[in-house]
N, CA and C atoms as an extended XYZ file, in Angstrom:
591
Properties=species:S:1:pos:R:3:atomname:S:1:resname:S:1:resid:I:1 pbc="F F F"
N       127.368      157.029      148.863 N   UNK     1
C       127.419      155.608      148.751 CA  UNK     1
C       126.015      155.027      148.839 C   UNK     1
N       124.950      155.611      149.676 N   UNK     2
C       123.894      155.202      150.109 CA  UNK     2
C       122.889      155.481      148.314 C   UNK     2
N       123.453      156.784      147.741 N   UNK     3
C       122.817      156.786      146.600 CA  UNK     3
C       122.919      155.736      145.536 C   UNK     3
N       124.110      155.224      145.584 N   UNK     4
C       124.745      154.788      144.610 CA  UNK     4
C       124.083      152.759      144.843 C   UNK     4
N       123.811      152.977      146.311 N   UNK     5
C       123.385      151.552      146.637 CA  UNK     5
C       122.190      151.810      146.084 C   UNK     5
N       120.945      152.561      146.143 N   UNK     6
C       120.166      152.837      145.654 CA  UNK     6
C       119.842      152.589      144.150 C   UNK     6
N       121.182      153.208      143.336 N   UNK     7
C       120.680      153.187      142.390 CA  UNK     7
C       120.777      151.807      141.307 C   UNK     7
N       121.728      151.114      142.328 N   UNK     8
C       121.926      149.707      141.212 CA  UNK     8
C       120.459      149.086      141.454 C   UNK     8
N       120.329      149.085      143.126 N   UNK     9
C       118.815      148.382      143.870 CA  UNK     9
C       117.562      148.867      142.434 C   UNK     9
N       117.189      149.593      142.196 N   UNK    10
C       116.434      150.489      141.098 CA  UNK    10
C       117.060      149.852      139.707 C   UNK    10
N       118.083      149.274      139.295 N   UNK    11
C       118.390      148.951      138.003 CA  UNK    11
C       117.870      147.482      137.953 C   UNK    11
N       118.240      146.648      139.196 N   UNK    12
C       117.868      145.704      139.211 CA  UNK    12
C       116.891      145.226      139.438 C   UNK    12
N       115.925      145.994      140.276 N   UNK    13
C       114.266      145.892      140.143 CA  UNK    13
C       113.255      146.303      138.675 C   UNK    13
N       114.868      147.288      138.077 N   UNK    14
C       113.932      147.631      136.820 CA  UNK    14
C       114.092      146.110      135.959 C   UNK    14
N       115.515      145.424      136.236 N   UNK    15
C       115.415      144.521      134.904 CA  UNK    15
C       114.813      143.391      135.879 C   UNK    15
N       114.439      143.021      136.582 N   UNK    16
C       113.616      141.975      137.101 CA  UNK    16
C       111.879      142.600      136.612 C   UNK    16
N       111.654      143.394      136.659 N   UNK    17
C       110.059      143.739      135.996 CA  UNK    17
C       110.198      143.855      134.520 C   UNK    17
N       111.347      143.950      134.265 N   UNK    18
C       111.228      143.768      132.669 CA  UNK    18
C       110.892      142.277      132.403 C   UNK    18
N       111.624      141.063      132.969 N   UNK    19
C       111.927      139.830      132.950 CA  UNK    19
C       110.186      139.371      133.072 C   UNK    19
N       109.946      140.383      134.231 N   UNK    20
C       108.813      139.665      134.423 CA  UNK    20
C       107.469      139.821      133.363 C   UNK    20
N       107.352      141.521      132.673 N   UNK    21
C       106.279      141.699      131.731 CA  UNK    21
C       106.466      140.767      130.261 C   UNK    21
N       108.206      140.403      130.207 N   UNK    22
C       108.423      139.564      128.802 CA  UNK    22
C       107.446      137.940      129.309 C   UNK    22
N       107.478      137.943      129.944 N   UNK    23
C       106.760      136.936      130.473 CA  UNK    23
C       107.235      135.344      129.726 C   UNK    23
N       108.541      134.890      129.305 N   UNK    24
C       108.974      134.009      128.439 CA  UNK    24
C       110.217      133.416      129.554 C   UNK    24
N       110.399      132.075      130.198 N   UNK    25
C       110.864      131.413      130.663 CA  UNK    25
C       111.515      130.276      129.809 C   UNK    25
N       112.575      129.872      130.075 N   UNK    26
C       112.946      128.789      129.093 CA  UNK    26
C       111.906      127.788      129.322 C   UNK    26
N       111.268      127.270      129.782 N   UNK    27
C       110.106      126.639      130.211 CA  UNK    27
C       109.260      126.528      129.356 C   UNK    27
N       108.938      127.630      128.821 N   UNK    28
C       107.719      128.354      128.424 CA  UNK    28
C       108.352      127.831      126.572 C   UNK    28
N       110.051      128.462      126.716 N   UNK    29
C       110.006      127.898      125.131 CA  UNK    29
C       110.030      126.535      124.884 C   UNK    29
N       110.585      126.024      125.733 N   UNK    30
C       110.166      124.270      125.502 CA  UNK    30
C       109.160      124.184      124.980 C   UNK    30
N       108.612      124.132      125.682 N   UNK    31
C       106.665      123.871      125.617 CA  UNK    31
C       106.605      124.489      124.167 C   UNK    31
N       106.339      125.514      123.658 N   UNK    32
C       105.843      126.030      122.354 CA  UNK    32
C       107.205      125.036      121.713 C   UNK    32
N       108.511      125.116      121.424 N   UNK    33
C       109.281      124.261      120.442 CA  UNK    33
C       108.207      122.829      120.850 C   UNK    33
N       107.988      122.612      121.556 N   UNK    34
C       107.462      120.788      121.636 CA  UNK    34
C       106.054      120.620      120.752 C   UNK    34
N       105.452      121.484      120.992 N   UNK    35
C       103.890      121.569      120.625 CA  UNK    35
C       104.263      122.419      119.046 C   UNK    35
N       104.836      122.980      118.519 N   UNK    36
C       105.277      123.348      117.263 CA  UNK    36
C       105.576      122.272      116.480 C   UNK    36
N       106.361      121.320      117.030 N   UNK    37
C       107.612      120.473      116.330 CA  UNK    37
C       106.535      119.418      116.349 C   UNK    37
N       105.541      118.945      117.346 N   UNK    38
C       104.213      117.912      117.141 CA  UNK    38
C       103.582      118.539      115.795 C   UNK    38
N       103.001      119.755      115.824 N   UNK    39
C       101.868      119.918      114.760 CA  UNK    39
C       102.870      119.407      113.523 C   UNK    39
N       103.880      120.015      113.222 N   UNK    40
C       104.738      119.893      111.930 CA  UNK    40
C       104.755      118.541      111.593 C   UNK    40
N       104.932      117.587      112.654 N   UNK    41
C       105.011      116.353      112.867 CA  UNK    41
C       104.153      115.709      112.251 C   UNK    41
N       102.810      116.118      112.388 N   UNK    42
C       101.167      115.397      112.184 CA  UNK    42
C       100.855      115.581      111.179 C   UNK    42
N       101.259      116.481      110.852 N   UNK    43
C       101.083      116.941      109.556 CA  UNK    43
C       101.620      116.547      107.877 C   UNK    43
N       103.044      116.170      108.520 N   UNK    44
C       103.847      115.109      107.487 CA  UNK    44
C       103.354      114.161      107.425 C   UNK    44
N       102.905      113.571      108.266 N   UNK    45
C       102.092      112.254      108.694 CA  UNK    45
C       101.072      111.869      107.933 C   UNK    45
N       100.029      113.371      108.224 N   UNK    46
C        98.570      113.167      107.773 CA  UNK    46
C        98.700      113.596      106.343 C   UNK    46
N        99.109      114.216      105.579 N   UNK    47
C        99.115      115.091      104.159 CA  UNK    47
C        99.136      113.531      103.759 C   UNK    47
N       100.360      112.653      103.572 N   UNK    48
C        99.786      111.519      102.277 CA  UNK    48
C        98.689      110.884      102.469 C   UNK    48
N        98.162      110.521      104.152 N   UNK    49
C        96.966      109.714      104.115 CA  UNK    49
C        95.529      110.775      103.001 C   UNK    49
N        95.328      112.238      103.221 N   UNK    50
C        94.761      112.941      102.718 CA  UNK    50
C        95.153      112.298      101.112 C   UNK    50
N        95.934      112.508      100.348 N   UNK    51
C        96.302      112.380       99.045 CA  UNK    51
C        96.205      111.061       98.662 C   UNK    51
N        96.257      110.208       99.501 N   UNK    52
C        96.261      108.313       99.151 CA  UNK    52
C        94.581      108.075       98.005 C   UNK    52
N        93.572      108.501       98.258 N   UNK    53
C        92.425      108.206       97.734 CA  UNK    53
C        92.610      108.200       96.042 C   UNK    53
N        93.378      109.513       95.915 N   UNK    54
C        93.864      109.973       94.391 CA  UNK    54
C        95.010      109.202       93.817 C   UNK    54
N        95.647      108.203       94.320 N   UNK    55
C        96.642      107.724       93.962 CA  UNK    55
C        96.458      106.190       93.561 C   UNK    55
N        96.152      105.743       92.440 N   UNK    56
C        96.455      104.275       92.547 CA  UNK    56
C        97.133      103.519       93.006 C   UNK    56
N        96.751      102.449       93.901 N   UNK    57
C        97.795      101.474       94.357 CA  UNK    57
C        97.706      100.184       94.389 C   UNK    57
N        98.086       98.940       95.318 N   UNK    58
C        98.076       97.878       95.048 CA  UNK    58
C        96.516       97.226       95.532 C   UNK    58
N        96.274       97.571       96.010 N   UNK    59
C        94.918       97.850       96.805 CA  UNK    59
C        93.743       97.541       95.287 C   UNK    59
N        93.948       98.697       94.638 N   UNK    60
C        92.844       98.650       93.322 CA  UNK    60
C        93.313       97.986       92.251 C   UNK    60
N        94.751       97.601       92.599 N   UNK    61
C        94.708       96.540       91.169 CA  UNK    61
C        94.517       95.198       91.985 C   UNK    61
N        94.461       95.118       93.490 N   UNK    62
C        94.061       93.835       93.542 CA  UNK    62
C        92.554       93.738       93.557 C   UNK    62
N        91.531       94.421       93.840 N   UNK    63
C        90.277       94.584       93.397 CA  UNK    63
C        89.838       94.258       92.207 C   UNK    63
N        90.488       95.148       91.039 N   UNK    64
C        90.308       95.168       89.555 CA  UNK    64
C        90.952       93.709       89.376 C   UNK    64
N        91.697       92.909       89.564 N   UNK    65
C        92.034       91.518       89.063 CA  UNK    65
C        91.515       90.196       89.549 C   UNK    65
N        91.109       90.839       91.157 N   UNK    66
C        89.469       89.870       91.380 CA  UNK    66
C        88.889       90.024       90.583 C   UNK    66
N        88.088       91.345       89.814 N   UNK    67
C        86.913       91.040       89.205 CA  UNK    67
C        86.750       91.294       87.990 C   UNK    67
N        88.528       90.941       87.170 N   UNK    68
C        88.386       90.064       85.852 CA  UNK    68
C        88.333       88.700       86.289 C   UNK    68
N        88.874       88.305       87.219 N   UNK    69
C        89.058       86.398       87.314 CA  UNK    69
C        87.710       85.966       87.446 C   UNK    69
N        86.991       87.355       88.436 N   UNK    70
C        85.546       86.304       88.774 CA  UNK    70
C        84.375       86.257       87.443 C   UNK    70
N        85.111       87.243       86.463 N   UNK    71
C        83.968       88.044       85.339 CA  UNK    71
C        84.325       86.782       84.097 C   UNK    71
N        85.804       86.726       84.424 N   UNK    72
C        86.058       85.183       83.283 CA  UNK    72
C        85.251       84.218       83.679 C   UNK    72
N        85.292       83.884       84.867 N   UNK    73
C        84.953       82.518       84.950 CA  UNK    73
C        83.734       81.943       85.535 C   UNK    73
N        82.746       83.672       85.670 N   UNK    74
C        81.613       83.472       86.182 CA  UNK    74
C        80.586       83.892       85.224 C   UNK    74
N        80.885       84.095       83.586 N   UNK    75
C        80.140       84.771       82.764 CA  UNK    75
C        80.790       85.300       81.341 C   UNK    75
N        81.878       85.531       81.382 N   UNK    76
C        82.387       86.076       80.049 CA  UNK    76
C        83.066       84.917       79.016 C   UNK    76
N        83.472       83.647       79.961 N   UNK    77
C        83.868       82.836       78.947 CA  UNK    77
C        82.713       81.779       79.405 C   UNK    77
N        81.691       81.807       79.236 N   UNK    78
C        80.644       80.692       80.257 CA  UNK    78
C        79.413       81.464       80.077 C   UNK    78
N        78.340       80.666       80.987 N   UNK    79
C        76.935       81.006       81.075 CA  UNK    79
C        76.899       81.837       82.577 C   UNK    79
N        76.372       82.568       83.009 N   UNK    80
C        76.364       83.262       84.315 CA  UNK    80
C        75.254       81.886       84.972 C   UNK    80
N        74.731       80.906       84.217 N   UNK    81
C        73.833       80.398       85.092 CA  UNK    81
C        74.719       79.045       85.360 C   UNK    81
N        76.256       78.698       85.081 N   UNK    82
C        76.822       77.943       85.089 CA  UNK    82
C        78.522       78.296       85.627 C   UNK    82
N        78.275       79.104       86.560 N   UNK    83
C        79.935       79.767       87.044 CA  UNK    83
C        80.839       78.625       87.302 C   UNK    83
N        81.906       79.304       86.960 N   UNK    84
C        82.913       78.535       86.674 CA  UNK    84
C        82.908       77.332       85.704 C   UNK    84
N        82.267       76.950       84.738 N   UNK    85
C        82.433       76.146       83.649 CA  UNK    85
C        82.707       77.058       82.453 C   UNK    85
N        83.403       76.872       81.709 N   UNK    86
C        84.121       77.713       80.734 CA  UNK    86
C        83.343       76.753       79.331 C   UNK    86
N        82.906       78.047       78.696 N   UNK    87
C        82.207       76.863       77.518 CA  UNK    87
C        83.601       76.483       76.351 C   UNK    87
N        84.285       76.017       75.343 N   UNK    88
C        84.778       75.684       75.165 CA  UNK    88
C        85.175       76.892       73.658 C   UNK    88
N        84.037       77.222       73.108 N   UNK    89
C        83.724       77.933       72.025 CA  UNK    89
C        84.520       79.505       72.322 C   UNK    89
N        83.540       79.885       73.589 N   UNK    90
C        83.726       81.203       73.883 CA  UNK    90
C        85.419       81.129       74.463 C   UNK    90
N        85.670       80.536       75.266 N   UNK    91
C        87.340       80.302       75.401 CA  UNK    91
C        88.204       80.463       75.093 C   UNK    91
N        88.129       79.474       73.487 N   UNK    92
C        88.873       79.696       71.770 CA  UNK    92
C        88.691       81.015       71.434 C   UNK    92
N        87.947       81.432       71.632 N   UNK    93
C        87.373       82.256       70.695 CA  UNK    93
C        88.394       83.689       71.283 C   UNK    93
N        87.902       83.328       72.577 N   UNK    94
C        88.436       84.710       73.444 CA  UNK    94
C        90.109       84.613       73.539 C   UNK    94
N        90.687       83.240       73.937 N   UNK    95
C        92.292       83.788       73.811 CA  UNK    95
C        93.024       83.249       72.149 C   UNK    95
N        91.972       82.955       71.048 N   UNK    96
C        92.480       83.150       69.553 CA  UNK    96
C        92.473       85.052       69.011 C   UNK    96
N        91.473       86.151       70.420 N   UNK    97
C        91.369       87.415       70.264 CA  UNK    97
C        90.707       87.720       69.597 C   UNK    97
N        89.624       86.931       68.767 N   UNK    98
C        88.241       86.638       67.620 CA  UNK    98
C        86.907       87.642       69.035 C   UNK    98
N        86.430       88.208       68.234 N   UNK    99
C        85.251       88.707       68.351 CA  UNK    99
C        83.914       87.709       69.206 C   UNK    99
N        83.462       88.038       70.185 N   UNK   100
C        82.839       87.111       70.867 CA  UNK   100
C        81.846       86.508       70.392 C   UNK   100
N        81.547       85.436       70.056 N   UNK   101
C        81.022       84.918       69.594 CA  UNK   101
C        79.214       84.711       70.139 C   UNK   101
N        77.985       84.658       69.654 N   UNK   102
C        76.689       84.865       70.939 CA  UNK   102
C        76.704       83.914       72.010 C   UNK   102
N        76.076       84.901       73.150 N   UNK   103
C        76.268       83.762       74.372 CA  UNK   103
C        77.343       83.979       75.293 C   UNK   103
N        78.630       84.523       74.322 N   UNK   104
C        80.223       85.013       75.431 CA  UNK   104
C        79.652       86.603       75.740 C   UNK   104
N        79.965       87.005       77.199 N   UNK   105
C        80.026       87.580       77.804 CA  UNK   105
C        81.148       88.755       77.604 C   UNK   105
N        82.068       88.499       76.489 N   UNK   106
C        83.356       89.734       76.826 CA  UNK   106
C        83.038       90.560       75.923 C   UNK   106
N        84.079       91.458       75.737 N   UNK   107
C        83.860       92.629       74.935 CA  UNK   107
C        84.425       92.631       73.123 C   UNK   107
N        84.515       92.988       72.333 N   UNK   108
C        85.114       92.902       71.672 CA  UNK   108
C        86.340       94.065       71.543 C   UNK   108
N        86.945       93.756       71.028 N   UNK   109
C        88.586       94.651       70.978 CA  UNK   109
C        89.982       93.574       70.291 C   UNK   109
N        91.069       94.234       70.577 N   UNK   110
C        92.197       93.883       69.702 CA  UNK   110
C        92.643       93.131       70.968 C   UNK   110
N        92.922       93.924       72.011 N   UNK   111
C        93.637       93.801       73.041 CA  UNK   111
C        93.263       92.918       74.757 C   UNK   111
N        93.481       92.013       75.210 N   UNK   112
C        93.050       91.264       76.167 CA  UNK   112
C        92.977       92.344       77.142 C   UNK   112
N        93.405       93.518       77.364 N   UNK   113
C        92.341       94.519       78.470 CA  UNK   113
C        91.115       94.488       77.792 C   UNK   113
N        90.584       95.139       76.482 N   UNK   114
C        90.011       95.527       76.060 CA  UNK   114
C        88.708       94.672       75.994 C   UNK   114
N        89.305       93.213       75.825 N   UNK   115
C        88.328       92.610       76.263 CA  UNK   115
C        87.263       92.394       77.293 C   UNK   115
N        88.113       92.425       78.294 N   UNK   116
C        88.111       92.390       79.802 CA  UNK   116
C        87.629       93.538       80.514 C   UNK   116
N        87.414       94.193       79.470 N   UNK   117
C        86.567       95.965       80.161 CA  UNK   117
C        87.672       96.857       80.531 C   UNK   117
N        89.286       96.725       80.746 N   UNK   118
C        90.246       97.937       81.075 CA  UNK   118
C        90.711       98.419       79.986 C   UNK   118
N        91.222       99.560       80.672 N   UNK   119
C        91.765      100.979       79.625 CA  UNK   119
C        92.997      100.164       79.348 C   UNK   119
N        93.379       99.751       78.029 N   UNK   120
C        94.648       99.376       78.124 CA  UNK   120
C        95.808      100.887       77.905 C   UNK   120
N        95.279      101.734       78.113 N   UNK   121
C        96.836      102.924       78.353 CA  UNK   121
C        97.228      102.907       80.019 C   UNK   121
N        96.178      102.143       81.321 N   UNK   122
C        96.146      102.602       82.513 CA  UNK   122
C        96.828      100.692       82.686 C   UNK   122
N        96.221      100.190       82.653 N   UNK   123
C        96.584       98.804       83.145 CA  UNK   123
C        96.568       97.442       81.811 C   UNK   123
N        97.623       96.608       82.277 N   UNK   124
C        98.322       95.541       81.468 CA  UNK   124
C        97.422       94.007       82.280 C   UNK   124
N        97.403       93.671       81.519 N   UNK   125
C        96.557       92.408       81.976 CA  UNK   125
C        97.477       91.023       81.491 C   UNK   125
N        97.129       89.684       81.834 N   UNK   126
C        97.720       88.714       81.183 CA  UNK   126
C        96.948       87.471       82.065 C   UNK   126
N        96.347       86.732       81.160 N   UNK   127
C        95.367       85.692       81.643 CA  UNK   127
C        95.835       84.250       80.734 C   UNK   127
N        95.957       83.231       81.683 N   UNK   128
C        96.617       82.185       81.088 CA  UNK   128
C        95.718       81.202       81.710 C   UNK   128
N        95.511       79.482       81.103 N   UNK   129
C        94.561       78.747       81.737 CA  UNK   129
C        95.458       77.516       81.545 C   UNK   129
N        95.486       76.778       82.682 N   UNK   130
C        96.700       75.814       82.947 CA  UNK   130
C        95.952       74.867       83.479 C   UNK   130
N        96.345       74.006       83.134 N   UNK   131
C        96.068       72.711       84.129 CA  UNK   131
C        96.835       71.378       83.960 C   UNK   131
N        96.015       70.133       83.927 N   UNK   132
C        97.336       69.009       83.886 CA  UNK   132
C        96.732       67.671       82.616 C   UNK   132
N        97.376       68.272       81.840 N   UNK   133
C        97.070       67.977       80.345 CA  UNK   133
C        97.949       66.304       80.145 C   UNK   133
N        98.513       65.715       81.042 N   UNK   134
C        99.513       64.684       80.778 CA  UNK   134
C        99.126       63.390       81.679 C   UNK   134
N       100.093       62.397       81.255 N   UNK   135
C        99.827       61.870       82.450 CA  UNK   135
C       100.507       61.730       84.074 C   UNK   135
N       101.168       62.735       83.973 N   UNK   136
C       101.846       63.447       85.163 CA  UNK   136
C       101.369       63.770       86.085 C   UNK   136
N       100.578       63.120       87.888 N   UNK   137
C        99.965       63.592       88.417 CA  UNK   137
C        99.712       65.034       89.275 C   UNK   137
N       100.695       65.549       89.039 N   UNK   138
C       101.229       66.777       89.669 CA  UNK   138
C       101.824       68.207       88.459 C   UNK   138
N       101.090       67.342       87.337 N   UNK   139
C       101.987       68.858       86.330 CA  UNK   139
C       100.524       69.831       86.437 C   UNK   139
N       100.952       70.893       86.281 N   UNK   140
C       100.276       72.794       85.736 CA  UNK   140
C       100.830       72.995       84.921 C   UNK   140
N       100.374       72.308       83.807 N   UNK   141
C       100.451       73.324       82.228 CA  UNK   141
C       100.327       74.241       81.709 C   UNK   141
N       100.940       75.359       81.251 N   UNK   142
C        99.824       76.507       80.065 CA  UNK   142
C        98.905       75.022       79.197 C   UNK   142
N        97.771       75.397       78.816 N   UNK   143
C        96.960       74.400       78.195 CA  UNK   143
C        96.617       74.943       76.980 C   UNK   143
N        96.258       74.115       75.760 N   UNK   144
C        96.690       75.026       74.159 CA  UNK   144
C        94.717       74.120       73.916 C   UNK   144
N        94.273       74.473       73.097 N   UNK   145
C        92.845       73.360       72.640 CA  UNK   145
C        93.066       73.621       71.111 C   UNK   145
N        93.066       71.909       71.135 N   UNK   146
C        93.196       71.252       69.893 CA  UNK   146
C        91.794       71.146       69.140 C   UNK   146
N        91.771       71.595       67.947 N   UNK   147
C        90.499       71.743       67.068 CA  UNK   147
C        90.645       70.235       66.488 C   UNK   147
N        91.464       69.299       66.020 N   UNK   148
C        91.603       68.682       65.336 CA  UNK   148
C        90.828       67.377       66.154 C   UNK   148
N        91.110       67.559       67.587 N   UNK   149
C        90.916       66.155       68.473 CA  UNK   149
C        89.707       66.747       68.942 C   UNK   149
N        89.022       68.388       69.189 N   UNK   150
C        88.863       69.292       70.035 CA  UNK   150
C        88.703       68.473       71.791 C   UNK   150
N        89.939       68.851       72.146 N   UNK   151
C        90.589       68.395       73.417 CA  UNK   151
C        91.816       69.543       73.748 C   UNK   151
N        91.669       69.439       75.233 N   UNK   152
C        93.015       70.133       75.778 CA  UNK   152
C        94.052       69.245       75.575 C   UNK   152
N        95.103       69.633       75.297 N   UNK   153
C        96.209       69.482       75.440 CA  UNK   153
C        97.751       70.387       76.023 C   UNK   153
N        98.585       70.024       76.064 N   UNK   154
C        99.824       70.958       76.484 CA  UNK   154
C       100.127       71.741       75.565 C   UNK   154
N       100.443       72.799       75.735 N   UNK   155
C       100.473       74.083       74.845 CA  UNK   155
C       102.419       73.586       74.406 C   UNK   155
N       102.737       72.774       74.902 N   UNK   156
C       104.601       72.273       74.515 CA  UNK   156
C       104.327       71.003       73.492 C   UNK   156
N       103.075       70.689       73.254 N   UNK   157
C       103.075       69.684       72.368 CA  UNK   157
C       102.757       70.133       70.949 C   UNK   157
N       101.856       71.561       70.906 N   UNK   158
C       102.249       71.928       69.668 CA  UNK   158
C       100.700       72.410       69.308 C   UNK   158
N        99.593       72.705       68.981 N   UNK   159
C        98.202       72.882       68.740 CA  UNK   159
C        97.738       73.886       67.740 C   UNK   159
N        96.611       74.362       67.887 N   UNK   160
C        95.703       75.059       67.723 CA  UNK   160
C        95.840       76.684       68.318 C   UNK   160
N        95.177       76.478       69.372 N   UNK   161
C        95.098       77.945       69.944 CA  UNK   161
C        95.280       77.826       71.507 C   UNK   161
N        96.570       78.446       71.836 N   UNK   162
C        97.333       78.586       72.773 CA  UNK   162
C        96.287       79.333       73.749 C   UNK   162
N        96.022       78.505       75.261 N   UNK   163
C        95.273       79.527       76.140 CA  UNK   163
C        96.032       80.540       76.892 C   UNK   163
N        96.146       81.512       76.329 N   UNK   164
C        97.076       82.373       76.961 CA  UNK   164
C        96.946       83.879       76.339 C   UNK   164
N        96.532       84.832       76.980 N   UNK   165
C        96.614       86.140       76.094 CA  UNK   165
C        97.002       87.042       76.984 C   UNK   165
N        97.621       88.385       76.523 N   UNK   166
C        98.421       89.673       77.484 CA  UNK   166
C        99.998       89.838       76.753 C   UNK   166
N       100.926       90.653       77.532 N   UNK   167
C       101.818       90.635       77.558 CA  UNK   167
C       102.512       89.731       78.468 C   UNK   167
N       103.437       89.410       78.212 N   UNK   168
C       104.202       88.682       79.668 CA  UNK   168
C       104.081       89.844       81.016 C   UNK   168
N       104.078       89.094       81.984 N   UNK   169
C       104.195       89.897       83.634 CA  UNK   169
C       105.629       90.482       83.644 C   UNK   169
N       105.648       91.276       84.473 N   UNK   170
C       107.048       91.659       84.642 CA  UNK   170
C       107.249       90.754       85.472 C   UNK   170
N       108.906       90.235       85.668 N   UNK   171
C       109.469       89.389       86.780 CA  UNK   171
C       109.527       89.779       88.217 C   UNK   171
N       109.686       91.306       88.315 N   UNK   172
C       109.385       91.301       90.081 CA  UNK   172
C       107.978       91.221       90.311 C   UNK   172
N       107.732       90.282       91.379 N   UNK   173
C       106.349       90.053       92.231 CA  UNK   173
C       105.855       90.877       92.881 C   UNK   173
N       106.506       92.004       93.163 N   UNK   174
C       105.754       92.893       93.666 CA  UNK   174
C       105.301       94.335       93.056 C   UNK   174
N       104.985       94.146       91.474 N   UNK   175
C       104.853       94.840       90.498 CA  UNK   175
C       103.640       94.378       90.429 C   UNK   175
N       103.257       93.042       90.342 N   UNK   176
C       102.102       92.680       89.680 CA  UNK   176
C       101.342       91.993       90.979 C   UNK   176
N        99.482       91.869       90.657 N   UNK   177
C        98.671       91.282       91.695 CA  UNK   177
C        98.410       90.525       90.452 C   UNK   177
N        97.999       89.121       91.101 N   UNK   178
C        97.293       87.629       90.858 CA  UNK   178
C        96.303       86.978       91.436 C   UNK   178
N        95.455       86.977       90.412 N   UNK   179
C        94.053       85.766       91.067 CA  UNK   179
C        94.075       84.829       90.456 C   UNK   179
N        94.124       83.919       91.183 N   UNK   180
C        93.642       82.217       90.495 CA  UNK   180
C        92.081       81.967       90.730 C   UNK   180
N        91.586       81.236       89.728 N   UNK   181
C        89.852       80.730       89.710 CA  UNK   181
C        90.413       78.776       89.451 C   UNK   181
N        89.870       78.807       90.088 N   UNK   182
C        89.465       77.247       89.805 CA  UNK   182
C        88.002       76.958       88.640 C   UNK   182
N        88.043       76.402       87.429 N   UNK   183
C        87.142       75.956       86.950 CA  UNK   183
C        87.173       74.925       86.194 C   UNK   183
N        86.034       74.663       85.415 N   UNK   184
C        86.489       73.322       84.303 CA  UNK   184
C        85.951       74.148       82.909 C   UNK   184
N        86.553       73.362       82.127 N   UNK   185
C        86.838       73.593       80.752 CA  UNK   185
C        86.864       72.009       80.083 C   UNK   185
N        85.847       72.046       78.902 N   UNK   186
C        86.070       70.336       78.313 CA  UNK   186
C        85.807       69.223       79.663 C   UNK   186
N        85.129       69.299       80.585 N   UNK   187
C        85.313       68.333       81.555 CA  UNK   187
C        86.373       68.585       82.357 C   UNK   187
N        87.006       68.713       82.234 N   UNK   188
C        89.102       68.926       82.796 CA  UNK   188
C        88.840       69.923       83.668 C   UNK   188
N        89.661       69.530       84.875 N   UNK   189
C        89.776       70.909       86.060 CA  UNK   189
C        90.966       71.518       85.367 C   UNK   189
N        90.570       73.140       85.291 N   UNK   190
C        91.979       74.210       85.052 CA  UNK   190
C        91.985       75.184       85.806 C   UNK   190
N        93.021       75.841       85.627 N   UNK   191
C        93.267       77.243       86.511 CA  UNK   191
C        93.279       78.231       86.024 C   UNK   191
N        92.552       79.288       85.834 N   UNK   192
C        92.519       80.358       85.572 CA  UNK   192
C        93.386       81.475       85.855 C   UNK   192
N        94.100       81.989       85.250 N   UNK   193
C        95.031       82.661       86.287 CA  UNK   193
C        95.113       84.127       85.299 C   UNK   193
N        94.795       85.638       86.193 N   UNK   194
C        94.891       86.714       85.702 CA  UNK   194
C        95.884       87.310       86.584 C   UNK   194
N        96.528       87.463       85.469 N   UNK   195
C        98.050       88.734       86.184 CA  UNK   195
C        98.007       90.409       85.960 C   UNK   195
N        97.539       91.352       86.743 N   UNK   196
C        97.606       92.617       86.073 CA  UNK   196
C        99.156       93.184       86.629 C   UNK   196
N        99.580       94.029       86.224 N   UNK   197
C       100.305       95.456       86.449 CA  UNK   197
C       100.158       96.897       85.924 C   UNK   197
């Protein structure tokens, strides 16, 4: 009997030194599952900030549509030594889609990116010039310039050459970024307004 007490005493010291060289406590796996399941964690996290630089977003088309609004109205339809006055010539000229005439600042092309210096296969542009053509103290017109009177007028009364060039915007707002410029044109305060997507 005395052997037999012996020999469990010896089984159970053997599996307690086993327990002890595995050296792994539930404790122990917590800790590694916790600190595993963090890195995996950080990592989902951090991978798109890494990839964001390569990705276009709203960020660079609102950049790029600041600086058609400021390039219209500080030099391409105007004198750079006269920002924000829109000469009247280069204006026509630019939303009739005519070749710039000397003195305008834009580019020549078919297409109102093209004008404007963008790739039109990457980005859509649409630039319209509004103001208050009536005697309505509170209207924003699209504004059209009449060759016949050469005067602004409302682009609903019928004219010349409609200020307006692009495609239409898409209807959700959060497709497209917008800058407004304040300038004058003919004497007349208007609004400049470039829509990209």
């Amino acid at each position: 009997m005395n052997g037999r007490r012996n020999g469990t005493q010896s089984e159970d010291r053997l599996r307690q030194s086993e327990k002890r060289r595995r050296g792994q406590t539930t404790l122990d796996f917590a800790i590694g599952m916790s600190l595993f399941l963090s890195v995996l964690i950080f990592i989902f996290l951090f991978i798109p900030g890494l990839l964001s630089p390569f990705s276009a977003g709203v960020q660079e088309e609102t950049v790029t549509t600041d600086r058609v609004a400021d390039g219209l109205t500080m030099g391409m339809l105007g004198s750079p030594q006269r920002p924000y006055v829109l000469d009247e010539h280069c204006t026509r000229e630019f939303f009739a889609g005519n070749a710039p005439p000397s003195g305008c600042g834009y580019e020549s092309g078919g297409s109102p990116e093209e004008r404007v210096g963008l790739d039109p296969l990457r980005e859509n542009v649409n630039v319209t010039v509004s103001g208050n053509a009536t005697a309505t103290a509170a209207a924003d017109e699209l504004l059209c310039w009449d060759s016949g009177n050469q005067e602004l007028v409302a682009a609903s009364a019928g004219c010349g050459t409609v200020l307006a060039a692009g495609r239409a915007p898409p209807s959700n707002n959060d497709a497209s970024v917008t800058a407004l410029r304040a300038a004058s044109l003919n004497g007349q305060d208007v609004t400049v307004r470039v829509v990209m997507w």
